[in-house]
MARGU-28108 format. One record per residue (C-alpha): residue in one letter; x, z, y. Coordinates in steps of 0.2 Angstrom, whole numbers, plus 5000, padded with zeros to 4 digits. Layout:
N
aXZY ...
! end
This chain:
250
x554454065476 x553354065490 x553854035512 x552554005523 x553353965541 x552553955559 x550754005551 x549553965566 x547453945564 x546253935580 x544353965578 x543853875592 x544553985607 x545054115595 x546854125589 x546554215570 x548554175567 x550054155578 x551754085570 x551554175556 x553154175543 x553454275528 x554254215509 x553954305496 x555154335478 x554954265462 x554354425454 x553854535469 x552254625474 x552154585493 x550754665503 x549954615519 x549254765529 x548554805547 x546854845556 x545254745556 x545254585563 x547154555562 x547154385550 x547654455534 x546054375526 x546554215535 x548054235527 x547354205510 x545854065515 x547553965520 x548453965506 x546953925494 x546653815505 x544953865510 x545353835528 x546253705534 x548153735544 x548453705560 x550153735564 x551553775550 x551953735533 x551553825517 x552853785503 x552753865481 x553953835471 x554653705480 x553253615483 x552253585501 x550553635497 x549953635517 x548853495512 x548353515495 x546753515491 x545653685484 x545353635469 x547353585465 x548053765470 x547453845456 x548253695444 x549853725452 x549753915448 x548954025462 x547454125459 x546454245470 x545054385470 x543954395482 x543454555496 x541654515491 x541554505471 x541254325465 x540454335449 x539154245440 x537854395438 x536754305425 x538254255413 x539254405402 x541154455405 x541754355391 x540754195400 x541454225415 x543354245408 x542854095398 x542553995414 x544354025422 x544953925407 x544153755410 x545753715421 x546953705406 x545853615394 x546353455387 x545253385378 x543853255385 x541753255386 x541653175370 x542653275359 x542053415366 x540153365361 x540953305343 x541653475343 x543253415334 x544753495329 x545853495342 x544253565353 x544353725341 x546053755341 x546053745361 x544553885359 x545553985350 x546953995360 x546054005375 x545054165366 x546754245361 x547354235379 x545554305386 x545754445373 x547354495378 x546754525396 x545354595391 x546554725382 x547654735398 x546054785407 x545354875396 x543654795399 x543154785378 x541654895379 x540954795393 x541454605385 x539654555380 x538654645395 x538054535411 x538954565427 x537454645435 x537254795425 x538954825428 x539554965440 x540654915454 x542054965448 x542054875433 x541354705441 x543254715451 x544054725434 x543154595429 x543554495444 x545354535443 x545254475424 x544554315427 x545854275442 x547454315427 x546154195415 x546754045427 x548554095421 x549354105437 x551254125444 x550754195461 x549154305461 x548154345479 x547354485481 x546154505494 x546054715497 x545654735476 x545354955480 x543954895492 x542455005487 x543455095471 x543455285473 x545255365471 x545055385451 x544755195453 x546055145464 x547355265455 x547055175439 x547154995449 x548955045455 x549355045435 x548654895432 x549254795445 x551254855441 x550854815422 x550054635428 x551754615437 x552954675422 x551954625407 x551254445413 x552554415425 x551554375438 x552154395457 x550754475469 x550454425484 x549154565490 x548154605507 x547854815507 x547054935518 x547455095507 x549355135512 x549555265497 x549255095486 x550254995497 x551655135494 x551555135479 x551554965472 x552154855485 x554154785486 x554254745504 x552654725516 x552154645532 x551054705545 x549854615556 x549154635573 x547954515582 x548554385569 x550354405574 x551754505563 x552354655571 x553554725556 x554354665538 x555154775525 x554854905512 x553355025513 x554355175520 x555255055533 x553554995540 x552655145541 x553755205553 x553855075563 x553355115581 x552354965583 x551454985566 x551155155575 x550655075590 x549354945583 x548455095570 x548355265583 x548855195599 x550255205612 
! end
């Protein structure tokens, strides 16, 4: 469903990614792990395109996206959260959900402002389908409050929710238990395998916490000064003596 091959992105004298190359399966939760500074991030901006490639090739569902631009990824079916939440504070839950649906309207300026009937029929799908992740979530006692009075916890949800508003086939997550006590991140570990099995969505997620990682994750690869180092399922990689190597040391 998803390749990238030969990865590769400089800042100025600084190599963030070297020849990167990973797929991952219509389906799958793939995870992206290693320490601080090892181009998982980078990872991510690349493939929605908020940094520009520059070696290798990024290919979804058959499709090259290397040189797509921002604004098409999430048409073609790839949403993302955010390591730093990136919400509209002023605007409630429901506003923001509401927002991720703009993509899929079809409907034009002017019917929109005549408020015809093919408008409200599109606002009623798109409110079902809000709804519905808002159930997933189980944000319903929060829907009408505004993003800044919400704990932090909460405003993740929220971020996660909007993301799955877009509709996506392939979901980036860019280290969702940042911040989350274990209570929170216990619950996230549901939510993301009910994301995967209910929606159908495939998950391609960068993690710090191994206990999540283990517990959600299909296969996973691990990064070291923005070069892979080990590829396979969580037990395989964490006993991987480079893994090892790059976290304590030789």
């Amino acid at each position: 469903m998803f390749e990238v091959v030969g990865l590769s992105k400089h800042f100025g004298g600084v190599t963030a990614l070297h020849e990167v190359s990973f797929s991952v399966n219509e389906g799958e939760i793939f995870s992206i792990m290693g320490p601080n500074g090892a181009g998982k991030t980078t990872v991510l901006n690349l493939v929605s395109r908020f940094y520009d490639v520059d070696e290798g090739t990024i290919q979804f569902a058959g499709e090259d996206i290397t040189r797509a631009r921002p604004h098409e990824i999430a048409r073609k079916g790839i949403a993302r959260t955010f390591q730093n939440i990136e919400l509209f504070e002023r605007e409630t839950v429901l506003q923001n959900l509401l927002i991720a649906q703009y993509i899929h309207r079809k409907t034009n300026i002017f019917s929109d402002l005549l408020f015809l009937p093919r408008v409200r029929r599109q606002e009623v799908q798109s409110r079902r389908f809000l709804e519905d992740i808002v159930d997933l979530l189980h944000l319903q006692r929060y829907r009408e409050q505004q993003i800044h009075s919400l704990p932090f916890g909460v405003r993740k949800l929220v971020e996660l929710a909007r993301a799955l508003c877009l509709k996506p086939k392939l979901l980036l997550l860019d280290e969702p238990s940042s911040g989350l006590n274990p209570e929170e991140t216990e619950d996230l570990s549901f939510w993301i395998e009910d994301i995967n099995r209910e929606l159908g969505v495939t998950l391609l997620m960068v993690e710090h916490d191994m206990n999540l990682i283990g517990q959600v994750s299909n296969r996973v690869l691990v990064l070291a000064s923005g070069r892979s180092i080990a590829l396979g399922t969580p037990v395989e990689v964490k006993d991987h003596p480079d893994v090892i190597s790059a976290y304590l040391g030789t």
